[in-house]
Every structure is written in structure tokens, then in C-alpha cells.
N, C-alpha and C positions, 0 to 999 in steps of 0.2 A: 367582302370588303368591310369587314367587323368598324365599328367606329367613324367610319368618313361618312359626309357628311351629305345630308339627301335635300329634296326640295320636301318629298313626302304627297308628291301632288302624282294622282294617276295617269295625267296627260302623257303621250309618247315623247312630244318635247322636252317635258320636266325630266322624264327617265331617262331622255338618253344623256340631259346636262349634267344628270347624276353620273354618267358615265364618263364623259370627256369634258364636262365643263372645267374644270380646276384650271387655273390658271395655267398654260404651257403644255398642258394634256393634246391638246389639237397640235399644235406647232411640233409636237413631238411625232404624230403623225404624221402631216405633211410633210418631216426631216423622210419619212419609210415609206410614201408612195413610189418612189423610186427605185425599190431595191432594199435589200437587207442595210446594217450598219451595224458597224460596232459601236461600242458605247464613245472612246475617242473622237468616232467620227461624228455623233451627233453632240458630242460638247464644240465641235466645229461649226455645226451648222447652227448652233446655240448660242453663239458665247455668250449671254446675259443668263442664263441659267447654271445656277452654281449647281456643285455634283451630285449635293445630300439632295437637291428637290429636284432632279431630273432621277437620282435614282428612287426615287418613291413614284414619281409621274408611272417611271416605268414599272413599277412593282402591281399598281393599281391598274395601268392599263392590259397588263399580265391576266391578272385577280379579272376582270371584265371580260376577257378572251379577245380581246380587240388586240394584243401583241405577246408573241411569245419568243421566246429564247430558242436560236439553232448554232450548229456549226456549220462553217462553209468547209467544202468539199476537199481534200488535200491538191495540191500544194500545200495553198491558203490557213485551213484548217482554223482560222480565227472563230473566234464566238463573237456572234452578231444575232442585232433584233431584229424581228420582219413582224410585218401587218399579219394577221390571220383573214381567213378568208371575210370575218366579220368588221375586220380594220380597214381591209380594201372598199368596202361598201361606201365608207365615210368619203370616199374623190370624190364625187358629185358636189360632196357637202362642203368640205375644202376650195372647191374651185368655185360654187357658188360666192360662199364668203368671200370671196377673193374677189369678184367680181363687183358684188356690192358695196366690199372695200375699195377698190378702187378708183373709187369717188369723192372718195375721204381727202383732207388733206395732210400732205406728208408730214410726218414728226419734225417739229424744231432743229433735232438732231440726231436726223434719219441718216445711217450707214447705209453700206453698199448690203444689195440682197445678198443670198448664201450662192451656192449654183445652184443647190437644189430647189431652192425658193423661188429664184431666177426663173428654172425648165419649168415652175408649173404656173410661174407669173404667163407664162409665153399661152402653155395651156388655157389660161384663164381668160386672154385677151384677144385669141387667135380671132382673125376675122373671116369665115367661110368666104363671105361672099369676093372677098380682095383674091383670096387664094384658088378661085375656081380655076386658071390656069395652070395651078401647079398640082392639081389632085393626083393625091398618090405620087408624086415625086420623092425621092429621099433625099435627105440632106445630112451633113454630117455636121454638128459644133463640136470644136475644141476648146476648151474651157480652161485651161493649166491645164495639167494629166489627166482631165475628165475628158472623158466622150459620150455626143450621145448619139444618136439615131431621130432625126427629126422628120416625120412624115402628116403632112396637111392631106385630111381623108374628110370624108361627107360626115363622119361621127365626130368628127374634131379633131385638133392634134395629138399624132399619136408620138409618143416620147418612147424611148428605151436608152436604160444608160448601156455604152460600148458602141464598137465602130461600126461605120454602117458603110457593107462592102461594095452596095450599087450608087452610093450617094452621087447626083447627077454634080455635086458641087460641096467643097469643105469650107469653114469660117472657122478659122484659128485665131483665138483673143483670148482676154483676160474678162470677167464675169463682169468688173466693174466698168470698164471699156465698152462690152458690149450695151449694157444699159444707158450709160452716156450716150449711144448711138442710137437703139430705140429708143428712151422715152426724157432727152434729156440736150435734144438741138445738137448734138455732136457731130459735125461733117463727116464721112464715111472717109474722105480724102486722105483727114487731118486726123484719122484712130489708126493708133497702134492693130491692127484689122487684116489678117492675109487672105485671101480668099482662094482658092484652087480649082480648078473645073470651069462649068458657067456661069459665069460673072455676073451675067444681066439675070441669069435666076436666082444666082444667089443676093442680088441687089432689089430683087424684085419680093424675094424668103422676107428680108430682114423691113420689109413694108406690111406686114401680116397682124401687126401686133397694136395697133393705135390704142392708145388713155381713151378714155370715156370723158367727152365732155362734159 
């Protein structure tokens, strides 16, 4: 990474800020815990990131080994990025910061999360102790066209994007709706919100998630 720009300090902190600190370097990742992406798709999960500085983010996090370029499998056959095995290492680091952020208070003129933001907001907040009841249960959210596979386990929640074929229960919504619902006073009644399966678990799923006082 000829020219970008270092701390020069030998601390592991310093070197790894060499590596992901740049402005939207992280947020580029947390767009790719989830699964591959094309580049369209992470200027979705972006929008405030124009295309010339998200394609250097990714040029650099390439150059670093933390993201590399693939093709998805035919049909598909799209070119998308994915995490290296060195870029998956960063979740702990992501969902910490997440944690400690969300303490913070909201932006003046804070938007709706992405969905992907959203699934590891869920990760980041999940409450073992709420959810001992439902261990190991699966659940399914429908997002728009997204789905994922939601399962509360002893390690934490576990996410997968696509459908999840034992889910004891479905929650079909919109990403913004759903947040209104977690963290934001919205009666479950009175949301656009369908739910399918068991009601009282799935009523009992979406209690898993509280703010940090």
C-alpha cells in the first residue's frame, strides 16, 4: 500500500488503524460480514459514500488481504467482494464497536439502518440471558427480498442471509418498521409486521434486543 498513510507506531493497535482505520474502511466491512456483495450492492448499503472513495477503500482493503474479489457460482455468475479469512477475524471487532456505540447518542439526522447494519445491530444487542427460552430455536426475518436465518445459541446470535427451513416462526417487514418496533416505542399492533408460525415466540424473538441504558 505504496503512499497511504501510517501512524509509524509499532503498537498492534496503531497497525491494525493502518489497515482499516481510513474513514468508511470498517463500514465497508461490516457491509461483507454477511456474505459476498457486489459493488452496487455495497453502494446501497452506503449511500453517503461516493464511488471514486469506496473504490479505493476497496482497492486498499484488497492490497491488506482483509477483501478480495470473486465470482459467484452460475446462474448468478456476478463479481462480488467477500471478507478473507483475515477480514472475518474483524466481527468481534465490529460488534464490539457497535456495542460501545450504542451508547452514543443518535445523529441529529440519523436515517433508517441498511438490513445489513440492522442483522448485526441485532447481533450486537442480543440479550443471552432474555433468550434462554428460545436456545437454539430458528427463526426466519423477511426484510423486503432479503431473508435471513436468525438463531439465539450460548455463543450469541447466530445470523445467516437465506431462508430458514425449520424457522419455529416468520416476521415479514420492512427494515425501517422493524426498528421502529425494537428500539423506537412502536406498538407491534399498529406495524405494518406479519408474523407466521408461533406468535408468542415470535413476540417473545423481537424482546431479545434492548438499548443499553
Amino acid at each position: 500500500m505504496v503512499g497511504k498513510r501510517t501512524y509509524g507506531d509499532p503498537c498492534g493497535i496503531a497497525r491494525a488503524l493502518d489497515v482499516v482505520g481510513e474513514r468508511w474502511a470498517l463500514l465497508v466491512v461490516r457491509e461483507l460480514l454477511l456474505g459476498p456483495k457486489r459493488f452496487t450492492d455495497l453502494r446501497t448499503g452506503l449511500p453517503h459514500v461516493g464511488p471514486d472513495v469506496l473504490s479505493q477503500r476497496l482497492r486498499e482493503l484488497e492490497e491488506a488481504g482483509v477483501v478480495r474479489r470473486s465470482t459467484l457460482a452460475p446462474p448468478a455468475g456476478s463479481r462480488v467482494y467477500e471478507l478473507t479469512e483475515r477480514g472475518k477475524e474483524l466481527e468481534p471487532v465490529i460488534l464490539g464497536l457497535g456495542r460501545w456505540g450504542s451508547r452514543a447518542p443518535f445523529p441529529a439526522e440519523s436515517g433508517e439502518l441498511g438490513v445489513d447494519a440492522l442483522m448485526l445491530a441485532l447481533k450486537t444487542l442480543f440479550d443471552p440471558v432474555r433468550a434462554d427460552p428460545l436456545m437454539e430455536t430458528s427463526f426466519e426475518l423477511q426484510l423486503g427480498d432479503q431473508r435471513f436465518e436468525v438463531r439465539p445459541t450460548d455463543e450469541g446470535l447466530a445470523v445467516e442471509r437465506g431462508p430458514a427451513p425449520y424457522a419455529i416462526a416468520t416476521i415479514a417487514t420492512d427494515a425501517g418498521t422493524l426498528q421502529q418496533v425494537l428500539w423506537h416505542g412502536r406498538r407491534l399492533r399498529d406495524a405494518p409486521l406479519a408474523i407466521a408460525g408461533d406468535r408468542g415466540a415470535a413476540e417473545r424473538f423481537l424482546t431479545l434486543f434492548p438499548l443499553p441504558e
